[in-house]
C-alpha positions as CSV (number, residue, x, y, z in Angstrom):
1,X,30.5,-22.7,56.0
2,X,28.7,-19.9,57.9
3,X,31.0,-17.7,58.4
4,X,29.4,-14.6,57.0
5,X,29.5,-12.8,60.4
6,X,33.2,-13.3,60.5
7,X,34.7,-12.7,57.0
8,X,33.8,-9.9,55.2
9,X,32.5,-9.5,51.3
10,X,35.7,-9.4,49.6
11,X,35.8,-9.3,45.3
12,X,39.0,-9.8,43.7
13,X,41.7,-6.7,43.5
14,X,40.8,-4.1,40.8
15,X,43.3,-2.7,38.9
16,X,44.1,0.9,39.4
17,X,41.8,3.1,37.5
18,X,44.8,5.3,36.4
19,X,46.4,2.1,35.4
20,X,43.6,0.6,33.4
21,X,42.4,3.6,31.4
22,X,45.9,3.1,29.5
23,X,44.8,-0.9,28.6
24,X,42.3,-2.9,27.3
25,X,42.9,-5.9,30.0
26,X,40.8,-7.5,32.4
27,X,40.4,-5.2,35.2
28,X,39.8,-7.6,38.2
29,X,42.7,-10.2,38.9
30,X,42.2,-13.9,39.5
31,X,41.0,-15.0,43.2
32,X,44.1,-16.7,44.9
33,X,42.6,-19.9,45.7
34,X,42.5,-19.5,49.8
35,X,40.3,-16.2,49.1
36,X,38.3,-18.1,46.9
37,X,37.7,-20.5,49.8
38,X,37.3,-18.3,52.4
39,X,34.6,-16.4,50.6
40,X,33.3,-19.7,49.1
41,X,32.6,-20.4,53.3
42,X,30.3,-17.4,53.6
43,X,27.8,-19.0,51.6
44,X,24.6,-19.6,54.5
45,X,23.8,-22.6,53.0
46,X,19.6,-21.6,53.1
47,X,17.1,-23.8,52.7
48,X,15.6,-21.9,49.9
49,X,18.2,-21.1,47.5
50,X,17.4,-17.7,46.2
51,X,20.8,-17.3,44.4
52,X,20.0,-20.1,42.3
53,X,16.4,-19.7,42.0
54,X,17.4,-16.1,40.3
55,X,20.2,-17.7,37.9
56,X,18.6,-18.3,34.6
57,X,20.5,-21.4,34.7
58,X,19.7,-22.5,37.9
59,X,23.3,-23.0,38.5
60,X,23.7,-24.9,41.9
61,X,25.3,-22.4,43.5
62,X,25.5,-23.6,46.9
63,X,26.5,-26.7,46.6
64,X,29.5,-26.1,44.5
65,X,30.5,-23.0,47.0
66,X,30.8,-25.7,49.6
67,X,32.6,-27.8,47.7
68,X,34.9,-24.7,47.1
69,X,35.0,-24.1,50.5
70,X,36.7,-27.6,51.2
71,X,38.5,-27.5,48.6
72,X,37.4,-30.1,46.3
73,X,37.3,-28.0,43.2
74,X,37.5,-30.6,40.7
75,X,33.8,-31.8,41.6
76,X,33.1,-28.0,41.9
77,X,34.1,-27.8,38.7
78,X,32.3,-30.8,37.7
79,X,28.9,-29.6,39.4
80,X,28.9,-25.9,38.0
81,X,29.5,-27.0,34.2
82,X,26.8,-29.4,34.4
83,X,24.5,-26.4,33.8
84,X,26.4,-24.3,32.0
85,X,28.5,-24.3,29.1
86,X,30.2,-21.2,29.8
87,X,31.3,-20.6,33.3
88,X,34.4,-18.7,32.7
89,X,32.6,-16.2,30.5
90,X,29.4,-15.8,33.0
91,X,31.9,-15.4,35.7
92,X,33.2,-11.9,34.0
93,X,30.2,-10.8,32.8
94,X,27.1,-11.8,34.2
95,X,25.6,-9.1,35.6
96,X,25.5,-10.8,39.2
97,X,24.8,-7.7,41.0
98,X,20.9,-7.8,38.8
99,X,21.1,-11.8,39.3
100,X,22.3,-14.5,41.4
101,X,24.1,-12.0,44.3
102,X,21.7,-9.7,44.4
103,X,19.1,-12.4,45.3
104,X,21.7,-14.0,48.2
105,X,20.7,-13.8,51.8
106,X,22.7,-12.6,53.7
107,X,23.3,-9.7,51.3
108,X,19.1,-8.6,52.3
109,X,20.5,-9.2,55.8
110,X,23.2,-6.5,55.9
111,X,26.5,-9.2,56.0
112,X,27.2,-8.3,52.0
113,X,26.5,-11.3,49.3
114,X,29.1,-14.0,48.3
115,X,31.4,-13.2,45.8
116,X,29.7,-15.7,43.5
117,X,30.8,-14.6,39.9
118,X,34.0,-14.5,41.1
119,X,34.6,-17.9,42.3
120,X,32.7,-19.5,39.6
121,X,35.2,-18.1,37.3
122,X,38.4,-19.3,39.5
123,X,36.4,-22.4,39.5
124,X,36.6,-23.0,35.9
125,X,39.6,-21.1,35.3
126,X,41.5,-23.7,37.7
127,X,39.9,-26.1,35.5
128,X,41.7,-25.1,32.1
129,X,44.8,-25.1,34.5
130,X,44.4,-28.6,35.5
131,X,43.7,-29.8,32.5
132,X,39.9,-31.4,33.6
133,X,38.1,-30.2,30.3
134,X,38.4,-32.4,27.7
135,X,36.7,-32.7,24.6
136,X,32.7,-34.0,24.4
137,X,32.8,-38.0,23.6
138,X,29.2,-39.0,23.3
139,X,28.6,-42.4,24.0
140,X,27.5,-43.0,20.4
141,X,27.6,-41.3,17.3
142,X,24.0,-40.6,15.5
143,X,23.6,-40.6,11.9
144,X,20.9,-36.7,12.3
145,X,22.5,-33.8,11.9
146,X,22.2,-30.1,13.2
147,X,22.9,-27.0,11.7
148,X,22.7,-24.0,13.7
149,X,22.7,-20.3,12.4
150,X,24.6,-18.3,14.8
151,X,27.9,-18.7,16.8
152,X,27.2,-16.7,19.5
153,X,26.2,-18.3,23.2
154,X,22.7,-19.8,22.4
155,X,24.3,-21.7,19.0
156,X,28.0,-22.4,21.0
157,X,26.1,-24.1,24.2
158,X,23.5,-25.8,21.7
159,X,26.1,-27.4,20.2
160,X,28.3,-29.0,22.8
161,X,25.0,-30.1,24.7
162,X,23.9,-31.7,21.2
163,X,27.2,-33.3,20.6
164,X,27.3,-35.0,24.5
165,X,24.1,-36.8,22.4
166,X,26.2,-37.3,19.4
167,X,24.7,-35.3,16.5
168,X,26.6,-34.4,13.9
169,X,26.4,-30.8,14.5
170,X,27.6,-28.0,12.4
171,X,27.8,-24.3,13.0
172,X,27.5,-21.2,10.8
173,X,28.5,-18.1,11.4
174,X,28.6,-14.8,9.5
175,X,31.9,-13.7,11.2
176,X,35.0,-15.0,10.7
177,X,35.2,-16.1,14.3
178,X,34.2,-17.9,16.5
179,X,31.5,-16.7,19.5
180,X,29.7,-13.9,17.7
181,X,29.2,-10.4,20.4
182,X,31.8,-12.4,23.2
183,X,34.5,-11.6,20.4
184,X,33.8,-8.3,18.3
185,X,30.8,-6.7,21.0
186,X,32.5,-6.9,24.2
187,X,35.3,-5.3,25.0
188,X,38.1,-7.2,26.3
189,X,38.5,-5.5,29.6
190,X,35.5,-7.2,30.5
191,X,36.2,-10.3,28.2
192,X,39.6,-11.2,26.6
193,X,39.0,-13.1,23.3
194,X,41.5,-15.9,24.1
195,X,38.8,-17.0,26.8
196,X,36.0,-17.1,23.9
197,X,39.2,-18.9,22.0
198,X,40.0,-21.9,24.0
199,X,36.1,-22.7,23.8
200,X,35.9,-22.5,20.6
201,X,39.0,-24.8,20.4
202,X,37.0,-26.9,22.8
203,X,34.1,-27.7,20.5
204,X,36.2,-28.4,17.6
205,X,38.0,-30.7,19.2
206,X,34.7,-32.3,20.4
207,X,33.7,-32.9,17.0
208,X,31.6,-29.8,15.9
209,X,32.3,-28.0,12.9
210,X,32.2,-24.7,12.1
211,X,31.8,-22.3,9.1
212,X,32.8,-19.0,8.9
213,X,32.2,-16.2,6.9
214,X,28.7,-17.9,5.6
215,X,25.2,-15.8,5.6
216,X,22.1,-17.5,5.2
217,X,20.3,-16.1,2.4
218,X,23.7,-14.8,0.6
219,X,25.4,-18.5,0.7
220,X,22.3,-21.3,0.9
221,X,18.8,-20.6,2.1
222,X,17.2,-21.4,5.0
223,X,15.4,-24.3,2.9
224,X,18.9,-25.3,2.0
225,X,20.0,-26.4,5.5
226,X,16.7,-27.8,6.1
227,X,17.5,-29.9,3.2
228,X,21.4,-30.7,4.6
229,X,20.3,-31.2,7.9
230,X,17.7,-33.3,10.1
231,X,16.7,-30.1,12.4
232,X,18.0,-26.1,12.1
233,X,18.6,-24.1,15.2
234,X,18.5,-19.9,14.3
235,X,20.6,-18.6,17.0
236,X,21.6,-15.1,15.3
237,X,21.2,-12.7,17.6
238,X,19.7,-9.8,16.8
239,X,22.4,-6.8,15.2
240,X,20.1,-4.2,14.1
241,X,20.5,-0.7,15.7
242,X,18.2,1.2,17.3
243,X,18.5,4.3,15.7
244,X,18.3,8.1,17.0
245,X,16.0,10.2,15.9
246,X,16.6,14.0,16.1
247,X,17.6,16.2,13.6
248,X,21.8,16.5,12.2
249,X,21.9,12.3,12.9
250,X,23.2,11.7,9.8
251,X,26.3,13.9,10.3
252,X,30.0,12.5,10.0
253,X,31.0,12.0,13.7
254,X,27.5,10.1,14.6
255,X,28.4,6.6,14.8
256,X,26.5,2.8,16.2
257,X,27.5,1.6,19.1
258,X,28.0,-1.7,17.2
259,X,30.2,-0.4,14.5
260,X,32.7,1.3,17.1
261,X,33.2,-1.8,19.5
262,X,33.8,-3.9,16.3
263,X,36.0,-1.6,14.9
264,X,38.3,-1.1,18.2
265,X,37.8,-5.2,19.0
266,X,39.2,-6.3,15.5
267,X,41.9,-3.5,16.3
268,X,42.6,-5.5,19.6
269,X,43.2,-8.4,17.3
270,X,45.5,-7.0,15.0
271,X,43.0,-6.9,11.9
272,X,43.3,-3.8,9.2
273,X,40.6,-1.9,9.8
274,X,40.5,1.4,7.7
275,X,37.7,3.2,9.7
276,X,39.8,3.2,13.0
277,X,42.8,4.3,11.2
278,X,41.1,7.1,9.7
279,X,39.8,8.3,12.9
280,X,36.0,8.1,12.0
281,X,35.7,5.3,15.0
282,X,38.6,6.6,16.9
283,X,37.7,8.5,20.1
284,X,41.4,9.4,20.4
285,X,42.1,12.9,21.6
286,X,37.8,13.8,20.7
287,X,35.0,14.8,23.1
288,X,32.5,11.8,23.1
289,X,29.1,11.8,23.9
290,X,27.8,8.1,24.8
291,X,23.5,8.1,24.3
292,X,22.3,5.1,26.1
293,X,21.8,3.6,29.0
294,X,22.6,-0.5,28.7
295,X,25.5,-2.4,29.0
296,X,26.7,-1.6,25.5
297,X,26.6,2.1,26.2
298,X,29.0,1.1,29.0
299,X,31.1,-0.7,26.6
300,X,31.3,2.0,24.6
301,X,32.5,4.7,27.1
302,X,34.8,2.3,28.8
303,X,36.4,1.6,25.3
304,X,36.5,5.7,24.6
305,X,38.3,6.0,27.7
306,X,41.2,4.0,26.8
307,X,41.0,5.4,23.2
308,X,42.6,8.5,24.9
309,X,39.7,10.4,24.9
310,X,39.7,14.0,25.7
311,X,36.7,13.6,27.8
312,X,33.5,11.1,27.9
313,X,30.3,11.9,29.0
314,X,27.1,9.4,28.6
315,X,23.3,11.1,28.3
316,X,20.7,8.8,29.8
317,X,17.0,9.9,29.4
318,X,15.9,7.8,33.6
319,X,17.9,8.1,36.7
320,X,20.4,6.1,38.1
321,X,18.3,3.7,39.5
322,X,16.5,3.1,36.6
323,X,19.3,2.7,34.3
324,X,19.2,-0.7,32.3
325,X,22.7,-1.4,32.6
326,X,24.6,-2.9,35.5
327,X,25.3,-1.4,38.5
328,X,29.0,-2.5,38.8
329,X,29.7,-1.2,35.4
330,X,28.5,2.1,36.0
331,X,30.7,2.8,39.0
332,X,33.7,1.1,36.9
333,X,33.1,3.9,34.5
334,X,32.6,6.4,36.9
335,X,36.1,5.4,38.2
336,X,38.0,5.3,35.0
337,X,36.5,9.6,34.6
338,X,33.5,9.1,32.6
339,X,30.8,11.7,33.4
340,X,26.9,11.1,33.9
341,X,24.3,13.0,32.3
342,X,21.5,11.4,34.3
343,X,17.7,12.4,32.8
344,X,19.0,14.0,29.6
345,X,17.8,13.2,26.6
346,X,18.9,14.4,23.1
347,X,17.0,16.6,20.8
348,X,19.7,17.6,18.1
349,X,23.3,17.2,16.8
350,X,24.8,20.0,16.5
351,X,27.1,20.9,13.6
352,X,26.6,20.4,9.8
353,X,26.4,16.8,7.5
354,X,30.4,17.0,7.5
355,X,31.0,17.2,10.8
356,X,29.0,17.2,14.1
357,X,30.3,19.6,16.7
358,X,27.5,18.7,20.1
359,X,24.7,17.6,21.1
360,X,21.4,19.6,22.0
361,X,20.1,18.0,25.0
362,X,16.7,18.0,27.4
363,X,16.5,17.8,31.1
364,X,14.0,14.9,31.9
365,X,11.5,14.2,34.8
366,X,10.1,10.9,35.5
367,X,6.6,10.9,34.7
368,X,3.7,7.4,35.3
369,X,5.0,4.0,34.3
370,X,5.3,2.9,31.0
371,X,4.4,-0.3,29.6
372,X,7.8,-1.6,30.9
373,X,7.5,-0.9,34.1
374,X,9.7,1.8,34.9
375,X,8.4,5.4,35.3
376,X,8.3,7.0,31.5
377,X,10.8,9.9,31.3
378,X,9.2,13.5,30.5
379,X,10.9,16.5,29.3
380,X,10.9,19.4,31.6
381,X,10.5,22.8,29.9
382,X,12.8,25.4,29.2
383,X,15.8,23.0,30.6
384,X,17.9,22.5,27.4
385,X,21.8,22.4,27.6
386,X,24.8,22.3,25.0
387,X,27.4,20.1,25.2
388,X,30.4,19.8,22.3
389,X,31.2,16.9,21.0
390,X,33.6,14.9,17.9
391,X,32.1,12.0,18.2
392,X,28.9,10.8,19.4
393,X,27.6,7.2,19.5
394,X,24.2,5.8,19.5
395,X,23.8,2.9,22.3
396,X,19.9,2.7,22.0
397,X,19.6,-1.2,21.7
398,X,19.3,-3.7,19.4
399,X,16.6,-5.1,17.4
400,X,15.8,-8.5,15.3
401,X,17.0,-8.1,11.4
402,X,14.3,-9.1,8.7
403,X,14.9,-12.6,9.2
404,X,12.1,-14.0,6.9
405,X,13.0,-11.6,3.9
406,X,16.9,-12.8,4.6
407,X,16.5,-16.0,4.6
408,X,14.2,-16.6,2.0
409,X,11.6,-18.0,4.3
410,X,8.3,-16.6,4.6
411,X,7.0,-19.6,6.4
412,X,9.5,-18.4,9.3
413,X,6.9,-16.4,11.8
414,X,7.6,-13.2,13.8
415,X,6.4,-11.7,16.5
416,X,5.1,-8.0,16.4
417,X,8.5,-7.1,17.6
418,X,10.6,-9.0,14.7
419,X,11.6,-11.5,16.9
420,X,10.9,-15.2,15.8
421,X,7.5,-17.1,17.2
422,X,8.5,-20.3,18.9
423,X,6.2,-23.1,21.0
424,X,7.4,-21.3,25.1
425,X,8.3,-24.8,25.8
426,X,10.4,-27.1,22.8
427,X,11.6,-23.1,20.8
428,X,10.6,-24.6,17.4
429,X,9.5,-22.6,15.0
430,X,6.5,-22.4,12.8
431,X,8.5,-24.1,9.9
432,X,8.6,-27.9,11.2
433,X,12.3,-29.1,12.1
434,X,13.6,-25.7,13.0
435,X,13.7,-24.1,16.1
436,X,15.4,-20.6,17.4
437,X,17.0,-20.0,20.6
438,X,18.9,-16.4,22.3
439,X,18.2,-12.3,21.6
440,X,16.5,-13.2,18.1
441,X,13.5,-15.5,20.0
442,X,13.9,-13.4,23.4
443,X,15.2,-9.6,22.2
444,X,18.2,-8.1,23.4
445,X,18.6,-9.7,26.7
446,X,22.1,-11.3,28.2
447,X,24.8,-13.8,27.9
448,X,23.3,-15.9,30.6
449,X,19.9,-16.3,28.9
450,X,21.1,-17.2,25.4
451,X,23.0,-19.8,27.4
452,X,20.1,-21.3,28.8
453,X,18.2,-20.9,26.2
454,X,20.5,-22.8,23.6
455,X,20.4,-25.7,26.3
456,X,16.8,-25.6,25.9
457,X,16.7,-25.9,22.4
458,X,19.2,-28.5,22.0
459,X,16.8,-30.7,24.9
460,X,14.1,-30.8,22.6
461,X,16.1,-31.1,19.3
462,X,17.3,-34.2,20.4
463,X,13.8,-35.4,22.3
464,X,12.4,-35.0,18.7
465,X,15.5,-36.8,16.6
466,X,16.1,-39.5,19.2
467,X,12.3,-40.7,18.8
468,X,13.2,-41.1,15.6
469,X,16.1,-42.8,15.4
470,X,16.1,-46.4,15.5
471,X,19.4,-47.2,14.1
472,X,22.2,-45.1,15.8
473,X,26.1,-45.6,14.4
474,X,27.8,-47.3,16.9
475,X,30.3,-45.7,18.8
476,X,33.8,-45.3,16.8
């Protein structure tokens, strides 16, 4: 360990950007498991772990980069999936430059931060390899069951920690499959879906079941499950798009960011899908315009890129520095030709209903903080610019759906913001026996949180069941 002043930062090798516009693969390559050790053995080993301290998880990062360093990666392994479900996925797409590397230590002292994403994904990649997962066998199975509303992260790592305590746990999900926005929201050059796949796979062969192509308040009620099962988790997600507001929005060529990853992911897996083959969310050969500033509005230029795109240009109302989405993914996109509109905002589409043909734009200035945090964005006078466009798609963020009017539950409390009111500490609800976890208790927020946050739930869902079970199957 230590040996920060002698080896260098290194990531893993990046595909070419020429190379990688043309494809929708993964963009980094595997570690080679000597760079994964020698970068594993820059790790300081500090007192005060700060890397872990800033992982939602509380991942115990240094102990399983020393066991990477000596190469004992089967109890690496074993350490770093002890608090997390889904290493392999928050390996890719963890934002670790906002997180757990940005908080490392010898990155604030100039010697550039462990790779850490990085080997926690050759970590648990090797692990697939070796064949060291296998499928959750509880001790003994319990006669309580668990449905939970959502296949996403939150509901996928609440039900593998609930089956280790052997619940009968079911999943249901309104896609038809498994793991929510990892499958149809990201793209796969940050994600491929075989990765979201073989965990899937996993949990069925662990004994969960799933059901697809169910909506709660279409199929059953929320009542229904409660009636079906000893404790509900809600783990939806939240799906509904912040939408723009300027004049011409409702013109053919204005599209959700939502819609157009979904429609290019099921493309990706060979589904029909009418609207891509039509061209209405199809950047190939248009002009794009990209308005947003989050991960998904990285998502969605990336994706327009490799489209074939004529040219892609993304209108941010902040700065740089104040952009929400992650630093590495901007300069990815910078790389692969995408252009930055930095403080712009827009105030029209341009065009007619049947076709939109620009966007009317304002220069911004940064004025006092705003109630986030972040300095508000102002419009500076007299600075309006043009830019044409075919196709232009709204990345503004997500909000929580009308959960209470879907469901059929009015019992089921929100917040002011739509998001669902749960105790801080257990995440159950107002309605006794059902508890939420993820974006639809928390808002649009990561991977990494739902993660944690499904873990959470699935703690205090069994806490609550196992005080009341006094006769437990025994173990088949």
């Amino acid at each position: 360990m230590l040996k920060f002043t002698t080896r260098d930062r290194e990531t893993p090798h990046k595909r070419d950007p020429g190379a990688r516009r043309r494809d929708f693969d993964e963009i980094y390559k595997a570690f080679a498991e000597d760079h994964a050790a020698e970068q594993a053995s820059r790790c300081s080993q500090c007192g005060v772990p700060f890397c872990s301290n800033h992982c939602p998880l509380g991942n115990d990062i240094p102990d399983w980069l020393k066991l990477v360093a000596e190469g004992r990666l089967q109890d690496a392994y074993v350490l770093s999936s002890a608090t997390n479900n889904m290493p392999e996925v928050c390996g890719r797409i963890c934002p670790q430059d906002r997180l757990c590397e940005g908080a490392c230590v010898i990155e604030q002292s100039g010697h550039g931060t462990v790779t850490i994403g990085a080997v926690e994904q050759y970590i648990t990649e090797t692990a697939w390899e070796e064949g060291w997962i296998k499928p959750v066998v509880p001790s003994r199975e319990r006669r309580q069951s668990v449905g939970i509303i959502g296949a996403g992260p939150a509901g996928l790592a609440a039900a593998e920690e609930l089956r280790r305590e052997g619940f009968q746990v079911t999943v249901y999900d309104r896609y038809d499959r498994i793991g929510g926005l990892l499958v149809y929201g990201i793209p796969n050059f940050k994600l491929e879906k075989d990765v979201v796949a073989r965990r899937a796979e996993h949990l069925e062969r662990s004994g969960v079941a799933f059901v697809s192509n169910f909506e709660v308040g279409r199929d059953a009620s929320l009542d229904d499950l409660r009636a079906k099962h000893d404790a509900v988790l809600i783990a939806t997600g939240v799906y509904k798009a912040r939408d723009l507001v300027c004049p011409g929005v409702g013109s053919q060529g204005v599209v959700a960011a939502l819609d157009f990853l979904t429609a290019s992911n099921r493309k990706g897996l060979g589904d029909p899908v009418a609207d891509f083959d039509s061209g209405a969310l199809n950047a190939d050969g248009k002009k794009v315009i990209v308005i947003g500033g989050g991960d998904t509005a990285m998502d969605c230029v990336r994706t327009a890129v490799r489209q074939g795109a004529a040219s892609v240009t993304c209108l941010y109302r902040r700065d740089r520095a104040n952009m929400p989405g992650s630093a590495r993914e901007v300069a990815n996109a910078e790389e692969e030709g995408v252009i930055f509109e930095w403080l712009s905002a827009p105030k029209a589409i341009a065009g007619d209903a049947a076709r939109a043909s620009g966007v009317r734009a304002a220069r911004m200035e940064l004025g006092e903080p705003d109630e986030s945090g972040r300095r508000a964005p102002v419009e500076a006078a007299g600075a309006d610019f043009d830019l044409e466009a075919d196709l232009v798609i709204k990345a503004l963020g997500f909000e929580p759906e009308d959960l209470p009017g879907l469901f059929g539950a009015a019992d089921l409390k929100v917040t002011a913001r739509g998001t669902v009111k749960v105790n801080p500490l257990t995440l159950e609800t107002a309605m006794p026996g059902v508890y939420a976890a993820g974006d639809i208790v928390r808002g649009a927020s990561l991977v990494v949180w739902a993660i944690r946050d499904g873990r959470v739930a699935a703690q205090a869902i069994a806490d609550k069941l196992n005080a009341a079970d006094v006769h437990p199957l025994a173990a088949e």
